[in-house]
Structure formats: structure tokens, C-alpha cells
C-alpha positions as CSV (number, residue, x, y, z in Angstrom):
1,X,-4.5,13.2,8.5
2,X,-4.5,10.3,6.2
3,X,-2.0,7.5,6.5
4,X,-0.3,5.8,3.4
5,X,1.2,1.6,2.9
6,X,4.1,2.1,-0.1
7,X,3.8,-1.5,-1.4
8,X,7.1,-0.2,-3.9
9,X,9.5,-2.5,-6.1
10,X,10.8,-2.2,-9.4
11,X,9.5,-0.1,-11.7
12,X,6.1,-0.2,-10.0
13,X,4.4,1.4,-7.1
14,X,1.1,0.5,-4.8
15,X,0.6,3.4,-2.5
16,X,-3.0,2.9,-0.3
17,X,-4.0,5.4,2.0
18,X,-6.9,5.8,4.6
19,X,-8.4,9.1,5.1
20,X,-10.3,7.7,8.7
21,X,-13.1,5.7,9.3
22,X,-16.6,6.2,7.6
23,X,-19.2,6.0,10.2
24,X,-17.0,6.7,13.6
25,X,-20.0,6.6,15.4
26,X,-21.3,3.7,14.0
27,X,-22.4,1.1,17.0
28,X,-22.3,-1.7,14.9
29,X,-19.2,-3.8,14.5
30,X,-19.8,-3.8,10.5
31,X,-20.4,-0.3,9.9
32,X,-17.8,0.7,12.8
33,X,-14.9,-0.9,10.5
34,X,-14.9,1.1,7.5
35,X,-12.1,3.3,6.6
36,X,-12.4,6.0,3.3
37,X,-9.4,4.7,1.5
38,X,-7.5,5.8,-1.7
39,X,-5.2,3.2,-4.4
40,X,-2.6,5.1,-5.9
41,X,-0.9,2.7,-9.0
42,X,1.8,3.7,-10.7
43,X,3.8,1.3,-13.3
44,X,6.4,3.0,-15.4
45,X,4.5,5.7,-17.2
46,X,0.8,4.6,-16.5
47,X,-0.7,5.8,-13.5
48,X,-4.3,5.0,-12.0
49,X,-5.8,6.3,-8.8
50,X,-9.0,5.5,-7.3
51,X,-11.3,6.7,-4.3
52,X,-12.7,3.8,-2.4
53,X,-13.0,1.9,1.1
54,X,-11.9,-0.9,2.5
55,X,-12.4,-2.2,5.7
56,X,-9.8,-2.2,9.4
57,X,-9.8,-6.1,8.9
58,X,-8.6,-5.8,5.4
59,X,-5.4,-4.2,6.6
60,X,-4.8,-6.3,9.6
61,X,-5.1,-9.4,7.8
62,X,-2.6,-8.1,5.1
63,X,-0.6,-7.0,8.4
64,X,-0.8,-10.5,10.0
65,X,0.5,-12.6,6.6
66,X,3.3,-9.7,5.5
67,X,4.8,-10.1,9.3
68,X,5.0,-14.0,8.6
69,X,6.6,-13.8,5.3
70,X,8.7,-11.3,5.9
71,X,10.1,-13.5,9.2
72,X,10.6,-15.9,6.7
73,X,11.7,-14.6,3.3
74,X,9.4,-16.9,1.7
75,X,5.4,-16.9,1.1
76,X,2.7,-14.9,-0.2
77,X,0.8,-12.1,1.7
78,X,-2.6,-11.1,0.4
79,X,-4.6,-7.8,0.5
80,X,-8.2,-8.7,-0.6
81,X,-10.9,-6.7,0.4
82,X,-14.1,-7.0,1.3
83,X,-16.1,-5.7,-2.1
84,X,-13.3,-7.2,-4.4
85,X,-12.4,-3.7,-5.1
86,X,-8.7,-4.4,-4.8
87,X,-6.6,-7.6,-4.6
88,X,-2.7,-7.7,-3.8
89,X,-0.5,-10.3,-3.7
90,X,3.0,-10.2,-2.4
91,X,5.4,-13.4,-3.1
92,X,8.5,-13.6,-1.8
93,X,11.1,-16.6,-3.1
94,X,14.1,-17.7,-0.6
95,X,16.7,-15.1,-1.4
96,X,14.4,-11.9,-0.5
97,X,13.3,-11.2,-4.2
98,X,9.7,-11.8,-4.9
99,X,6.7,-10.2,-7.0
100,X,3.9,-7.9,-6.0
101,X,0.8,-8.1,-8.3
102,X,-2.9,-7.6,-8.3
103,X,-5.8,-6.3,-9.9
104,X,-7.4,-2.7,-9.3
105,X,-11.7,-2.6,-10.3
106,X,-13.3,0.2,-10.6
107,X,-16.8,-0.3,-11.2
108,X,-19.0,2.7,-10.7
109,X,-20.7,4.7,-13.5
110,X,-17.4,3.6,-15.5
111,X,-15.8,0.0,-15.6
112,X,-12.5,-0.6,-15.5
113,X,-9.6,-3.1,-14.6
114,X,-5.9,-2.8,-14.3
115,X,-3.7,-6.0,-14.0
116,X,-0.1,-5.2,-12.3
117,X,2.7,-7.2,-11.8
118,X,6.5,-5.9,-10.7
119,X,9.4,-7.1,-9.0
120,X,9.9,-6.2,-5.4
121,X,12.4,-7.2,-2.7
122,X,12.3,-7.2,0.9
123,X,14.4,-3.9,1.2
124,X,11.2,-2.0,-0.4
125,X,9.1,-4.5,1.8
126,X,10.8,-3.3,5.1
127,X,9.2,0.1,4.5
128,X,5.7,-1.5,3.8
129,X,5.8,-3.6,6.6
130,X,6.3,-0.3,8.7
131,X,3.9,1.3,6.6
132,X,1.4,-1.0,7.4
133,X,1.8,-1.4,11.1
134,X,1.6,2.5,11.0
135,X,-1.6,2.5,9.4
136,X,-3.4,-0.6,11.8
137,X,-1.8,1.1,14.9
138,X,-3.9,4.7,13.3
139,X,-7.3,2.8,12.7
140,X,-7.3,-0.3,15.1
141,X,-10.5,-3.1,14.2
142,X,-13.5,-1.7,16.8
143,X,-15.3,-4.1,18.7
């Protein structure tokens, strides 16, 4: 069963989910880490979604820097993985308002890449936070 992070604001959506981890088997602390992941953009009436992976540390990271700016109401929290597949940014001024943006590349037998940028606030953030510490509770970093 797959879990999902909702990184949701105003008018536009992030959702990434993790499907389980590639190799569970895997004996190697590399190979271990790998989750099959999904990105799931939708901005007003464009929508993009895309089959990838991503890594345990990639989400515990993000995890780690949210917590922090979210304790604080101001900051930036990044989700940047591993093969540059996927870069988030989440800003967040004094008063609880911020931005999420990013860029999404696809680059497989096609090329692609989608820019994003929408408002956000830390009452969608809450849920994201939750999301998140869901997801990293699911597919804990193996040593």
C-alpha cells in the first residue's frame, strides 16, 4: 500500500507517493534505500504525473528541514533528490504564508521540464508535515 506527502496551497498541488522500496533485499546500504515513487503535479488546469524513485534519505531530509520551519514559521525546506529528478522548495515568511516551487524532469525516451510555483500557507503545510512523517515512519533509512 502506497503512502502519499500532499505538499497543497493555492491553486496548486504536489502529491508524492512511494509504492515500497526497490530492492528490499538489497544488503547494501545504497541499493537498500530506494523507494518506487510517483510525482503527481497539478496547477490550475495543467496536470503532469510521473513514475520515478527517490531515495529514504530524500524524504527524511525534506522531513528534518519542514519540522524546523514549520517550528518557526520562517525558512525554506528542500526536497532534492538524489538523480535531480525532482526539486522542491518550501519558503515560509513570518506570518505563516510562503511559496512552494520546484521543477519536475523527466528525462527518459522523452525530455521534459515543468517549472511550478504557488502560494501555500502553513494550514495546508500542517497536513504535509503529517504526510511526511507518515511516509518516513512507512519506509525508515536501512542501515
Amino acid at each position: 500500500m502506497s503512502s502519499e506527502v500532499k505538499i497543497a496551497g493555492h491553486g496548486g498541488c504536489v502529491v508524492l507517493s512511494a509504492d515500497g522500496y526497490e530492492n528490499p533485499d538489497a544488503r547494501d546500504r545504497g541499493d537498500a534505500n530506494w523507494l518506487s515513487c510517483g510525482v503527481q503535479l497539478t496547477l490550475g488546469g495543467v496536470a503532469a504525473t510521473h513514475k520515478t524513485s527517490f531515495t529514504t534519505n530524500d524524504f527524511a531530509r525534506f522531513l528534518g528541514q519542514l519540522r524546523s520551519v514549520m517550528d518557526t514559521m520562517k525558512g525554506a525546506a528542500l526536497f532534492v533528490t538524489d538523480e535531480d529528478a525532482l526539486s522542491i522548495k518550501v519558503e515560509l515568511g513570518g506570518r505563516g504564508t510562503g511559496t512552494v516551487s520546484g521543477v519536475l524532469r523527466i528525462a527518459e525516451h522523452i525530455r521534459a521540464t515543468v517549472e511550478f510555483s504557488f502560494e501555500s500557507d502553513q494550514t495546508f503545510l500542517v497536513r504535509t508535515l503529517a504526510d511526511l512523517d507518515g511516509l518516513c515512519r512507512k519506509f525508515p533509512i536501512k542501515t
